[in-house]
C-alpha positions as CSV (number, residue, x, y, z in Angstrom):
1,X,-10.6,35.7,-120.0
2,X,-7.9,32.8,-120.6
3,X,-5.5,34.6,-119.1
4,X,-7.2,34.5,-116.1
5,X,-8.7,31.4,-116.0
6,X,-5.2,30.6,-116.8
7,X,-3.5,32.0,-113.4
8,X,-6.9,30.9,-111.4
9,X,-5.4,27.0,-112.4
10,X,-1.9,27.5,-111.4
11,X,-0.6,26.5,-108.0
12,X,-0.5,28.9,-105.1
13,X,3.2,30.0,-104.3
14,X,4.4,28.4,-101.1
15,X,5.9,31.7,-99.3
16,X,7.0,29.9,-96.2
17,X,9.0,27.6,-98.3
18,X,12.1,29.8,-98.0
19,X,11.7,30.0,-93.8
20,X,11.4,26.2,-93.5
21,X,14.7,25.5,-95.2
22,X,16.5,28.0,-93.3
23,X,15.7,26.2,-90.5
24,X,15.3,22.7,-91.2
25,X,18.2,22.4,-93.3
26,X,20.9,23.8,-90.3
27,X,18.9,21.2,-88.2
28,X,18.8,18.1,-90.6
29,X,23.1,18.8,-91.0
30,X,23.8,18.6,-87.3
31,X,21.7,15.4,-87.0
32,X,23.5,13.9,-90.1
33,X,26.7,15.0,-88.5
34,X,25.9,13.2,-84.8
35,X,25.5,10.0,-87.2
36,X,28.6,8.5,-87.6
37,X,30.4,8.7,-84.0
38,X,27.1,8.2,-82.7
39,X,27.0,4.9,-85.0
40,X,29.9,3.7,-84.1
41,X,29.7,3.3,-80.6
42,X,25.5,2.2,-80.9
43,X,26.2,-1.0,-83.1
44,X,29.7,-2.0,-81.2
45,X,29.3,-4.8,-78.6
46,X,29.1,-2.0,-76.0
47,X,25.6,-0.4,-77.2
48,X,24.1,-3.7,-77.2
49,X,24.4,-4.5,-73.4
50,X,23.7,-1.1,-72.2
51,X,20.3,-0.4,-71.6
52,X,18.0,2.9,-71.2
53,X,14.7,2.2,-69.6
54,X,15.1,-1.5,-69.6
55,X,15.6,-1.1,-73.8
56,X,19.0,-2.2,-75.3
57,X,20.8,0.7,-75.8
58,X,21.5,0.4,-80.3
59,X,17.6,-0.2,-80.2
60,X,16.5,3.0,-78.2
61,X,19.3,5.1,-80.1
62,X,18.0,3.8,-83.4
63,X,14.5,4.7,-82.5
64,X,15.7,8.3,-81.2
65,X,17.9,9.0,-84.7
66,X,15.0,7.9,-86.6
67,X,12.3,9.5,-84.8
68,X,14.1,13.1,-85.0
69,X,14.9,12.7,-88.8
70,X,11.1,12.3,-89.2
71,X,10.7,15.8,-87.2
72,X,13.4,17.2,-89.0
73,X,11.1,17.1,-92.3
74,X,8.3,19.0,-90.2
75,X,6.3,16.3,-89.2
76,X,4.4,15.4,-86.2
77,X,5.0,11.4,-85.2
78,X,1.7,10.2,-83.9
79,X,1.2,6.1,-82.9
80,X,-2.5,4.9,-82.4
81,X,-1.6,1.1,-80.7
82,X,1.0,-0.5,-79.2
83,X,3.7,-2.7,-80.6
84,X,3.5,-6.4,-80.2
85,X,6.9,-7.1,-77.9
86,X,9.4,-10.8,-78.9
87,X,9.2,-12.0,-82.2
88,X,6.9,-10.4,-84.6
89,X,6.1,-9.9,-88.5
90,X,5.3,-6.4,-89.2
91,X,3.6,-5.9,-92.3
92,X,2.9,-2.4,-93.5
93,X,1.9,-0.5,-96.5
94,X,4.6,1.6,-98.2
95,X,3.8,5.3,-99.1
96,X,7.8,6.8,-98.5
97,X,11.0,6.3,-98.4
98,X,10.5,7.5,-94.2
99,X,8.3,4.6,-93.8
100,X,11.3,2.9,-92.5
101,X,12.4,5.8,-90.0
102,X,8.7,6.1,-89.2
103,X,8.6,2.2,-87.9
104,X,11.8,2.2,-86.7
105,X,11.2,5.4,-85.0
106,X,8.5,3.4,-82.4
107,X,10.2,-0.2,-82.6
108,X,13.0,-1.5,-83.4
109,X,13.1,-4.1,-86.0
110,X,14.7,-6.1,-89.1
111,X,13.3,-4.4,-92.5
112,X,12.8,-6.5,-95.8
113,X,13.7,-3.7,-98.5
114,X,14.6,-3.1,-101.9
115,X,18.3,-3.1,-102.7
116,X,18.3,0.6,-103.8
117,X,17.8,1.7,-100.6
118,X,20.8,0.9,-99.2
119,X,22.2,3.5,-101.9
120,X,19.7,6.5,-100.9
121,X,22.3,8.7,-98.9
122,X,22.0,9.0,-95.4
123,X,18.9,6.9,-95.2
124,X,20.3,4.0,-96.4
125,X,23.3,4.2,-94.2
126,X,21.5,3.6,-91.3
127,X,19.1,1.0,-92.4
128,X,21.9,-1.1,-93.3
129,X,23.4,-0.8,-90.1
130,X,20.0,-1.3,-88.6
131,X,20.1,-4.6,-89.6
132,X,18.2,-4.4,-92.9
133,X,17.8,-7.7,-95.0
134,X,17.9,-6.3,-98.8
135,X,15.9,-8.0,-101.8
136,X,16.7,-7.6,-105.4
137,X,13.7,-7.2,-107.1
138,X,13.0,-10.2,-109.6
139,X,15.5,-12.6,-108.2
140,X,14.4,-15.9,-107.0
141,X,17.6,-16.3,-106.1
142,X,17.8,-13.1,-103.5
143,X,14.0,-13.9,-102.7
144,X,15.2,-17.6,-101.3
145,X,17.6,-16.0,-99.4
146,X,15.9,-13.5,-97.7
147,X,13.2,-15.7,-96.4
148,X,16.2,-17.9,-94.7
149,X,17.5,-15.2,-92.9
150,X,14.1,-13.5,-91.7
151,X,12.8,-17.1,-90.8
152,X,16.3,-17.2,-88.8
153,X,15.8,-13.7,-87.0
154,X,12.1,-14.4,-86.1
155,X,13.0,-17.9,-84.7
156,X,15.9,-15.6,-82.5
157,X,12.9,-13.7,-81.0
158,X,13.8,-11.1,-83.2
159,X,11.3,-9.2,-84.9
160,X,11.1,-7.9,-88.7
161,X,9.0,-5.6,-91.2
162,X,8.1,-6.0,-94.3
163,X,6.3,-3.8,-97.2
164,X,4.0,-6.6,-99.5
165,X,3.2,-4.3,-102.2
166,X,6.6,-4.7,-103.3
167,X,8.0,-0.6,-103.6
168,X,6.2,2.9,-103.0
169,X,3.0,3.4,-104.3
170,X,1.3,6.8,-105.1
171,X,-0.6,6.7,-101.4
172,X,-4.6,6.6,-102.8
173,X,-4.9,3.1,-102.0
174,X,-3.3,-0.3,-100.6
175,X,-1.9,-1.9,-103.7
176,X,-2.3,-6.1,-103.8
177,X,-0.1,-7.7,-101.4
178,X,2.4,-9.9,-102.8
179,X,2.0,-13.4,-100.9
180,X,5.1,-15.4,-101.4
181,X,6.8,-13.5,-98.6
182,X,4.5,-14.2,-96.1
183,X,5.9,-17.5,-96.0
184,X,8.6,-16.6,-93.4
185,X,5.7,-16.1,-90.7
186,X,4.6,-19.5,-91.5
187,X,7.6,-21.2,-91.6
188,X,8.8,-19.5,-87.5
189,X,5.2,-19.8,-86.7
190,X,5.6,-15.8,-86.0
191,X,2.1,-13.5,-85.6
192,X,1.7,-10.7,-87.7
193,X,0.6,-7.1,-86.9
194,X,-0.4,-5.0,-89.7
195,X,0.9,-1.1,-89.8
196,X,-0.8,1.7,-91.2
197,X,1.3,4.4,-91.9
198,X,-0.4,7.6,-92.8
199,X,1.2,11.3,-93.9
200,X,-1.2,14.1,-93.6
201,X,-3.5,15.9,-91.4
202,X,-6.7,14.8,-89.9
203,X,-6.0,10.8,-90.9
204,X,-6.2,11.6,-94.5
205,X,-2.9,10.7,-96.7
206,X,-1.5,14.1,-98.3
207,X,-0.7,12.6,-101.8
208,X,2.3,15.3,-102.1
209,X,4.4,13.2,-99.5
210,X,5.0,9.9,-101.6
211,X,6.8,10.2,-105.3
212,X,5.6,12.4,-107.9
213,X,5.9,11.3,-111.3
214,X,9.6,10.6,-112.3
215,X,10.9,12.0,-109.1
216,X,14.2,11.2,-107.5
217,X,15.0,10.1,-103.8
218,X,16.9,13.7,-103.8
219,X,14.3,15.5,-105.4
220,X,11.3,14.3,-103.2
221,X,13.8,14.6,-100.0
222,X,14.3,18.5,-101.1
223,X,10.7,19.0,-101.9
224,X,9.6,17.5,-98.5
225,X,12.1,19.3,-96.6
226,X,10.9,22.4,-97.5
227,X,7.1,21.1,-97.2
228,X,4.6,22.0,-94.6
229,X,4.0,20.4,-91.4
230,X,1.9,17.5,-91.2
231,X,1.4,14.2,-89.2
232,X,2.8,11.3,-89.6
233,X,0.6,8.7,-88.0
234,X,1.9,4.6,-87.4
235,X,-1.5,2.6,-86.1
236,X,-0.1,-0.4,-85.2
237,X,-3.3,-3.0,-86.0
238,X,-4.7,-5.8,-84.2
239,X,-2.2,-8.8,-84.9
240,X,-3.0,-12.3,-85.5
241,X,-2.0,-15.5,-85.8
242,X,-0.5,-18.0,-88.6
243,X,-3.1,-21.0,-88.3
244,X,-3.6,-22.9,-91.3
245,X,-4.3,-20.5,-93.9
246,X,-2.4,-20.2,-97.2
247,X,0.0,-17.2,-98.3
248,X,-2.7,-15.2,-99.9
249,X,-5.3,-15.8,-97.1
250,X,-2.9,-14.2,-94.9
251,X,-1.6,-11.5,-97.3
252,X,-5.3,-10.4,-97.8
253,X,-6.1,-10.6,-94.5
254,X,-3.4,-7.7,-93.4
255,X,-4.1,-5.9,-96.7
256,X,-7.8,-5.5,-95.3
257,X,-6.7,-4.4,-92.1
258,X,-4.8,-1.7,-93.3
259,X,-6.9,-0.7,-95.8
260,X,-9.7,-0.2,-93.6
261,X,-7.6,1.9,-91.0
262,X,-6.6,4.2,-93.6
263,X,-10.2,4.7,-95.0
264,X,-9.5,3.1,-98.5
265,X,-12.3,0.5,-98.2
């Protein structure tokens, strides 16, 4: 009887597991091969005067790279809104280390991220040459100097995304928005357009995509390689405007947004 209620509890094998590698993995190589050449010419002087559609060429090759490493994982990109165009805060909550492809993947923008992910292989390669603006966690120093350079790039008409909860989170909820960054809309007078970034099916967040319990950038980029598909949803909220209210008015304000987009309150 405890033998069986024993195998009842364990997980289900996944037996597809094997056919997704075989052909995800031949597909994620050639894309991380196409990288480099393709990187060199996107971020020279050339890439950034030719244009595709009326888009700068780096920006639309960024979003195409990023967009097709999201696919190459199995999932399904789906945006609900539109993108505010010019100079713009993004503010999102952070579930994976895709998030980043996932934004950048429907506009292109400066990130605010931790300094380990310009280590992460592959991914961090092509943030930094994105234009990424890295923070080391629990450094005033780094903090100071972050919020010059986005201030500068949003008073550029550039635009820029950050992640207020401060790293990944295990995906049940929107974790407390840490204000002080918030600062660099109010100082460019910038609005801000919360992101919702969802991984599952139906709307709901699958809580296998972000990190398990002690798991490595390699081990959760294996494990989600070999994963089913799902969606991968972006809602780009209703934005608004810096007038007057504090930091943590503001912070809460997007939190709430988010939050109730995702179902979480």
């Amino acid at each position: 009887m405890n033998a069986a209620l024993d195998n009842t509890a364990m997980p289900r094998r996944d037996l597809m597991r094997p056919l997704r590698y075989f052909v995800r993995v031949p597909l994620l190589l050639l894309h991380i091969v196409i990288a480099p050449p393709l990187a060199i010419f996107v971020f020279s002087p050339l890439g950034a005067k030719l244009r595709v559609r009326g888009e700068r060429f780096d920006h639309w090759a960024t979003r195409w790279w990023s967009g097709a490493l999201i696919r190459r994982f199995g999932f399904r990109i789906r945006r609900i809104g539109e993108p505010l165009p010019g100079a713009t805060l993004f503010v999102a909550n952070h579930v994976s280390w895709m998030d980043i492809e996932l934004m950048h993947s429907q506009r292109m923008m400066s990130f605010v991220a931790k300094s380990e992910i310009a280590r992460w292989p592959f991914v961090g390669w092509l943030a930094t040459r994105a234009g990424t603006i890295y923070h080391q966690r629990g450094s005033t120093h780094s903090l100071a100097s972050v919020t010059e350079n986005v201030v500068a790039h949003l008073k550029s008409s550039g635009s820029a995304g950050i992640f207020p909860e401060g790293g990944t989170g295990p995906g049940d909820k929107v974790r407390t928005f840490h204000a002080r960054i918030f600062q660099v809309a109010v100082d460019a007078q910038a609005p801000i357009q919360p992101v919702a970034l969802c991984y599952g099916k139906s709307g709901k967040m699958d809580l296998s995509v972000p990190f398990g319990a002690n798991e490595s950038f390699f081990g959760n980029f294996v494990r989600l390689l070999g994963g089913p598909g799902m969606d991968a949803e972006v809602h780009f909220l209703e934005p608004f405007a810096v007038d007057g209210e504090g930091r943590r008015e503001i912070a809460e304000t997007a939190r709430a947004r988010i939050a109730a987009a995702l179902g979480y309150e």
